[in-house]
N, C-alpha and C positions, 0 to 999 in steps of 0.2 A: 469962209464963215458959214456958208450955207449946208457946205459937208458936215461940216462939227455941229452943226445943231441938229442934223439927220440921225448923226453916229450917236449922239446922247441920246434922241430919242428912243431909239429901236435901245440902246443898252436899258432903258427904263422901260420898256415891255418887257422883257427877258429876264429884268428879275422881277416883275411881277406876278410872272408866269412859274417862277419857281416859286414865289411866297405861294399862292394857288396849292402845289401839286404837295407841298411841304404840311399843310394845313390839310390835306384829304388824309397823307400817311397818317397826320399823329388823330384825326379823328375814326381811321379802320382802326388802332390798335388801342384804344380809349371805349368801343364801342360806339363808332360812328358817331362818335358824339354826338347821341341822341341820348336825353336822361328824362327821367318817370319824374313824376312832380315833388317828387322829396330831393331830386337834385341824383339820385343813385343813376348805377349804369342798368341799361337792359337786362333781361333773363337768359339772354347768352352771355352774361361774363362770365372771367373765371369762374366765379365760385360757385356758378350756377353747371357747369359744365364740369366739375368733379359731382354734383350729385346725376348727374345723366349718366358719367359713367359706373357708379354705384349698382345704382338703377339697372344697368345695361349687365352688369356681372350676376343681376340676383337672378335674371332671366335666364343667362347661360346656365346659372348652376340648376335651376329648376330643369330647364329640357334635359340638361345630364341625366338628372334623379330621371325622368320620364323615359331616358331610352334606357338606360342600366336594366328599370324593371319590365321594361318590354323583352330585354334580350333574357332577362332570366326567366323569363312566361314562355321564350320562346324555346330557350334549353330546356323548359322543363318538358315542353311539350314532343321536343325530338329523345328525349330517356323514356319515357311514356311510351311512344310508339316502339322502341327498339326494347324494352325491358317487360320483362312477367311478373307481376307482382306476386308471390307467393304466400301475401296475407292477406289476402282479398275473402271476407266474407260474404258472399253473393247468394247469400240467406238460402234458405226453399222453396217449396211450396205451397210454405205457410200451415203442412202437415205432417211437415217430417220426410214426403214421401219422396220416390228416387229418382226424379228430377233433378229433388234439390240437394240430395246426395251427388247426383252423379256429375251435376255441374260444380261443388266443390271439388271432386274426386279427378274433374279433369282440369282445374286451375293451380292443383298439385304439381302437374308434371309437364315440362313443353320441351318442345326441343328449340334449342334458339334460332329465331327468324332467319338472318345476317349476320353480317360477317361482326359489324359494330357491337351487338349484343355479348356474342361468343368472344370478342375479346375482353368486354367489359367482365362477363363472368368469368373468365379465364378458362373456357372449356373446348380449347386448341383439339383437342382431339377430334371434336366432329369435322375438323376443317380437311384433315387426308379423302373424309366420306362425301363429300359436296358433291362431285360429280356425280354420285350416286344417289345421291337423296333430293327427290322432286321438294320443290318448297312443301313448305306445311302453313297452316294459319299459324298464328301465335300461340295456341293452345295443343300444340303436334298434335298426333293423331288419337291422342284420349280425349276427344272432345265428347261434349253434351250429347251431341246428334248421336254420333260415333258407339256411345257408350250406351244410349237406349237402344238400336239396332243390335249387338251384340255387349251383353254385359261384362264378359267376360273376357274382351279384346284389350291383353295386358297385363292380365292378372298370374302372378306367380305365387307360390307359398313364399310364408315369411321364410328369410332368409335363415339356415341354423347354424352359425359359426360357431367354431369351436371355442367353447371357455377360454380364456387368459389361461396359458401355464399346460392347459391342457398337450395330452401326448398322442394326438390325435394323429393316426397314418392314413393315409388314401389306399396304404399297402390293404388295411383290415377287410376294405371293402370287396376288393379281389378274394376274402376266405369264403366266400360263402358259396354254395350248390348255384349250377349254374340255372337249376329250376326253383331258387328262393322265389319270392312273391317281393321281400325286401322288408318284411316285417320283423327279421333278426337283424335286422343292418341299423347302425350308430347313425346317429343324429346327421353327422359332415359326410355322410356317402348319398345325400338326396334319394335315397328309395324306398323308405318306407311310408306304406299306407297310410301311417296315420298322420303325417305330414300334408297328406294332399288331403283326407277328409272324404266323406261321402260326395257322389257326383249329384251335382243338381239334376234335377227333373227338368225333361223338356219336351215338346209338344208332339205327338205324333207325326207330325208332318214338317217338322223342325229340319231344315235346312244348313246345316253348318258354315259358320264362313271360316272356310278354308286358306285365306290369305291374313289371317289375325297372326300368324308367327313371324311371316315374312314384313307385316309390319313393324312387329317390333323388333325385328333384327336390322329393319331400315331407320328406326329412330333411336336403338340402341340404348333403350331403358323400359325396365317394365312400368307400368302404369304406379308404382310406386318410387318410382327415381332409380332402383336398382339398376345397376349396370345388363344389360343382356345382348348376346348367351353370356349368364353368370361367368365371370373369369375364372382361368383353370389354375390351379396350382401348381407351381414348380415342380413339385414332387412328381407329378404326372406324367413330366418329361425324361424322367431316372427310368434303367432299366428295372422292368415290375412283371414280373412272369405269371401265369393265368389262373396262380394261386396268389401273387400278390408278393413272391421271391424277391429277393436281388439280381439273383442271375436265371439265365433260362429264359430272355424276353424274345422271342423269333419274331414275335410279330413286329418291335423295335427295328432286330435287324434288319428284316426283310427292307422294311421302308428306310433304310440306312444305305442297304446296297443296291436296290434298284433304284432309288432316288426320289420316293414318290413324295409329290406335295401336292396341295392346293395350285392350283393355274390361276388364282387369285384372291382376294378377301370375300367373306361370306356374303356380302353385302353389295357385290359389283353386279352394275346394269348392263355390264356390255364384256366382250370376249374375245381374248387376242388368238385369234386361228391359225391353221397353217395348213392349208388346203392339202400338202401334198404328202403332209402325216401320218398313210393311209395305207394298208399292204395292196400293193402292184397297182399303187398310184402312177402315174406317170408326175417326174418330177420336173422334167424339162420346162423351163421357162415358167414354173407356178412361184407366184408370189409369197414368203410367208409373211407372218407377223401382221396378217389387218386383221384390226379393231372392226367391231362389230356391234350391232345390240344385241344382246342374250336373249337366246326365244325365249316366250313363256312356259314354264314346266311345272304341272301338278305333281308329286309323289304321294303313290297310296303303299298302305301299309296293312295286311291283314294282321290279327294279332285275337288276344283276348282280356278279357277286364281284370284278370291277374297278373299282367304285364303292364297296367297303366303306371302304376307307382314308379315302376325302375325302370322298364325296358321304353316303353312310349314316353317317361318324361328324359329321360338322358337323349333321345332322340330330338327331341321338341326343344332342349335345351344344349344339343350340341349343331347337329348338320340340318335339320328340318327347314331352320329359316334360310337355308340358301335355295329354296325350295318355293316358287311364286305361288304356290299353294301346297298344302300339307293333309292329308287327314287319315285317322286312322278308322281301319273295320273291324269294329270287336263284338263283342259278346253285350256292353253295357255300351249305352252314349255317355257321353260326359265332355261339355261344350267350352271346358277349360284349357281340352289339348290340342284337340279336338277329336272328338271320337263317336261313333256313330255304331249302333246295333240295326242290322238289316233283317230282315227276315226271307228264307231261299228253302228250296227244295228239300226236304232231306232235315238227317243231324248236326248239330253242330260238332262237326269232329275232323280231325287229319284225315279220314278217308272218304268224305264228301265236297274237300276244299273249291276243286271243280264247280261245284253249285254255288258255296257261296262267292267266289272269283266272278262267275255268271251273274249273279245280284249287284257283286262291286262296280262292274262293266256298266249297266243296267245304271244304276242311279250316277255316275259321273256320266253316261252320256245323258241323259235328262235333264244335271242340271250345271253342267260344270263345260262341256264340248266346245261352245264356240271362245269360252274364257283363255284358254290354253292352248300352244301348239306341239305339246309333246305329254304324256302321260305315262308314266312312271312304275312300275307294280314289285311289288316284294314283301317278302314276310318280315317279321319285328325283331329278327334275329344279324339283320344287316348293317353295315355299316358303307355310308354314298357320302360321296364326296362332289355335291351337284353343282360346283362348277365345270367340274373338269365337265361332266355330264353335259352341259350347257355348251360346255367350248366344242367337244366334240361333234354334238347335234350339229352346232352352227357350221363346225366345218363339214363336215357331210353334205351339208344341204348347200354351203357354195363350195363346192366341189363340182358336184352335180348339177346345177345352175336351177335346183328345185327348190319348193316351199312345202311344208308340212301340211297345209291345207289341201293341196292335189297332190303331191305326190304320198307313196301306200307303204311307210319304212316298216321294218319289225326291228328293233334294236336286241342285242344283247349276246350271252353268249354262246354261239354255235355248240351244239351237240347231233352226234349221229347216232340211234339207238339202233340201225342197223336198216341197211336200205335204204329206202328214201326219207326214212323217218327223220327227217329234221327236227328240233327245235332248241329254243332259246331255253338257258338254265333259267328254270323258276328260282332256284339258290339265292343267284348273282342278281335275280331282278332284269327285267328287258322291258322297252319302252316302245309303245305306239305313238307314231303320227298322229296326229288328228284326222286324216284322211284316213288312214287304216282302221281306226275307232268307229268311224262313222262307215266304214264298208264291213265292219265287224258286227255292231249295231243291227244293221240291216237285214245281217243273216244269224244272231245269234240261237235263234228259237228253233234252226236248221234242225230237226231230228238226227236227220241221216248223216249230212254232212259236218255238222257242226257240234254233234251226242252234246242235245240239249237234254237230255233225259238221266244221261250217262252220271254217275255217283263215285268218283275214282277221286284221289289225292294227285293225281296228277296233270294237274292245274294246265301245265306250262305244254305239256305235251298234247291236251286236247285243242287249246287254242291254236296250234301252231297247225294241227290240220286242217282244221276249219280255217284261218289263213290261207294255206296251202290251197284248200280246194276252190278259193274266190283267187287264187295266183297272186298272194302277196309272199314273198319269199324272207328268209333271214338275210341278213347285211355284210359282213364282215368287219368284225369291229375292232381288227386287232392293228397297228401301228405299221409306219412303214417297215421298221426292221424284227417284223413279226410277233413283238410282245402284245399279250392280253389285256384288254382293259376295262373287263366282268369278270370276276373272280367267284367260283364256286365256294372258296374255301377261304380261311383266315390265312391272311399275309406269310405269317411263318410257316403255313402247312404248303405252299406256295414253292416259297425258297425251299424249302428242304426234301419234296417233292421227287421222286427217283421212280422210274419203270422196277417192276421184280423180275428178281434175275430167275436163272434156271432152275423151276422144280419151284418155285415159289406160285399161289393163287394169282390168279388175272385179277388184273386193276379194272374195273368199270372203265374208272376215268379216262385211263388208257386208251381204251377199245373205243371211247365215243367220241374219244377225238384221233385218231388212227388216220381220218382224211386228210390233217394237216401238221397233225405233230404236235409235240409239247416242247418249249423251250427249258431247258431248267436251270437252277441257280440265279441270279442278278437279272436274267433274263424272264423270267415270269411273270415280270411284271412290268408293264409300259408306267413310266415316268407317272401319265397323267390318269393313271389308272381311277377309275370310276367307283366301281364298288365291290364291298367284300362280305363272303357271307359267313356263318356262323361266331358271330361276333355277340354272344349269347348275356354276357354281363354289360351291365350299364356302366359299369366301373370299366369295362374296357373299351365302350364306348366313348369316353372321356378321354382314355391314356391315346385312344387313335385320333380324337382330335386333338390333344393336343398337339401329337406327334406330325400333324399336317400343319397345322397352324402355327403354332408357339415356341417349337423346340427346335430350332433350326441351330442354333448353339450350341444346343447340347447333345445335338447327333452330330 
């Protein structure tokens, strides 16, 4: 009896313990059955907890809208930085004046920053030149500053394309005298005078910058958006003979059978060498094919102010900008090509050129010498091809294990007028060291030794004794398997080049080179042949660049 009244009890705790826990569940899902004095449940019930989540969704969509227009402030601001606007009116100077000229004239044209830009405008082309081309601001190199220091850095004539329909040939241009001025020449052959316009006035002591072409051949448009150097036309690549023929192109063939091109684009900072490329190089164990950087090289040009039109702008618009400075020596200045009138001993004429060469000497060492490591010289009649120029210099010099600053080169091509008379063809053009410039300098005013006085046309052969007597000597510049690589004469006069037979007049040419011989046919001309002279027309100035550059096809 006393168990069974145990057992009933404890089973009467046990469910009052479940009433307990049965009455908490239903008052959590009632709202703890707690109610506000109208008898309702809490502001957590249901129906309070669908406007929370309401609430909770207006908030999410608001920070959406907040980041969306963060991120398009923040695309805009990455196009901004990588784009040119080219309708940016950035007013004047509030007088018209050429400040505020010249800082519209330079938001005209940029070369593109990055890579990002250049894809966005679709202008893949500059991307093969990257390696080549040092960044620029956003504004390339016709900037504001840029453009007050030199006005004219960029500047070409309007472009004259032929009419629609028009039957225009490049052949016409090859009809004219090879001493035109370019004032009978048609509109599409770029050479006449009135094209280019009277040269500006500039200041007595006006200084030229000399690297205004090699910039724009490094940004690859004139300060008007034009392509440069202007592009050549197909046509130019077709055999065109020195009247502008079908057939009869030698100077075509020539560079057909000995092989000659460009050793790279016009536009390349650096130079694939081959140290052992060199006659009675030793070949054993030299390494070829290194990469290099291309020394600096000025080319000067004498000439006169009725060659500016055709012969200095087909220059200036074909091989000039491969050329780390350019300038020409004429009769007038005119700071569009750049071109400079000096004043020297004597007349202006072919049989004082000596004197004025002595004045050219004279003002590039004053203000051009420590800029450059190689310096360039020839008349307006040439036609260079300055990289090859450039690849050679570099190999020479690591060859030798020298630099152009100390060591004394004399580049160019050997001539012997009989004895010891050495020197380099003024024709072909030959180039100083910087070191030999500055030990040339030193003694140029030499009476005795150096015929500072002396009034002769023969430029190339006084320099070379005055050389001679400070013991700087010629180089030898001709390849390992004995081809030439300065040329006296045009390409096809080259190739087709023959000694006279019996009972025939003596060749100069012959007899000045009788030291070493002349190669003839495919062999007169090394591959990476440098330059060539009597190249008298502008128009064939063109047809040779192309035939370096562009025509690889159709030869």
């Amino acid at each position: 009896m006393h168990r069974r009244t145990a057992t009933s009890a404890s089973s009467s705790k046990v469910a009052a313990s479940r009433e307990r826990r049965a009455k908490r569940v239903n008052k959590l899902s009632s709202g703890g059955g707690i109610r506000n004095a109208n008898g309702h449940l809490p502001l957590h019930s249901k129906h309070h907890e669908g406007k929370s989540a309401g609430i909770a969704k207006i908030i999410a969509l608001a920070i959406g809208v907040i980041f969306v227009c963060l991120l398009v402030i923040w695309g805009g601001a990455i196009y901004h930085v990588t784009t040119t606007p080219d309708d940016i009116d950035i007013g004047s100077d509030g007088k018209g004046g050429v400040k505020g000229r010249l800082k519209k004239l330079a938001n005209k044209v940029s070369l593109p920053k990055n890579a990002l830009k250049r894809l966005r405008n679709g202008d893949s082309k500059y991307q093969s030149a990257i390696e080549d081309i040092q960044p620029e601001s956003n504004e390339g190199p016709y900037t504001a500053d840029a453009l007050e220091k030199n006005p004219y850095l960029g500047w070409q004539p309007k472009p004259n394309p032929s009419p629609l329909g028009s039957d225009f040939s490049w052949r016409t241009c090859f009809k004219a005298s090879q001493k035109s001025d370019g004032t009978d020449q048609p509109a599409g052959c770029n050479e006449n005078p009135a094209e280019l316009g009277n040269a500006p006035t500039v200041d007595k002591d006006w200084v030229p910058d000399v690297t205004m072409i090699r910039t724009m051949v490094m940004h690859g448009k004139d300060r008007d958006g034009n392509p440069f150097p202007p592009p050549l036309s197909h046509e130019l690549c077709e055999d065109i003979s020195g009247t502008g023929g079908k057939h009869g192109d030698i100077n075509k063939e020539c560079v057909k059978e000995s092989m000659i091109r460009s050793m790279g684009p016009l536009n390349s900072s650096t130079v694939t060498i081959s140290p052992s490329n060199h006659y009675g190089a030793d070949a054993s164990g030299a390494k070829d094919s290194i990469v290099v950087p291309a020394p600096k090289l000025m080319c000067l040009v004498y000439t006169m102010a009725d060659a500016h039109a055709n012969r200095i702008r087909g220059m200036q618009q074909t091989w000039a900008g491969g050329c780390d400075g350019f300038l020409a020596f004429s009769t007038e200045s005119d700071p569009r090509l750049p071109a400079i009138s000096l004043e020297h001993e004597g007349p202006e004429a072919y049989e004082n050129m000596w004197q004025k060469v002595r004045s050219i000497w004279k003002f590039v060492g004053t203000h051009y010498l420590d800029d450059f490591d190689w310096f360039f010289i020839g008349g307006d009649d040439l036609f260079v091809l300055p990289l090859n120029l450039k690849t050679y210099l570099a190999s020479l010099t690591h060859k030798d294990g020298t630099n152009p600053d100390t060591k004394e080169y004399f580049v160019g091509r050997r001539f012997n007028s009989g004895g010891h008379d050495y020197f380099n063809s003024g024709g072909a053009g030959y180039s100083l060291s910087r070191a030999t410039l500055r030990k040339f300098l030193a003694n140029i005013d030499d009476a005795q030794h150096c015929a500072a006085n002396a009034r002769t046309s023969m430029e190339d052969v006084m320099i070379a004794r005055c050389l001679r007597h400070l013991g700087i000597h010629f180089t030898d510049t001709r390849d390992a398997k004995g081809r030439e690589r300065f040329h006296p004469f045009a390409p096809g006069s080259h190739l087709h080049w023959h000694p006279p037979g019996p009972g025939q007049q003596r060749d100069w040419y012959e007899d000045y080179n009788k030291e070493w011989g002349i190669l003839e046919g495919k062999d007169c001309c090394a591959p990476d042949s440098v330059s060539f002279h009597y190249i008298k027309k502008a128009s064939m100035v063109r047809h040779m660049q192309a035939l370096m550059y562009s025509c690889e096809k159709y030869i």
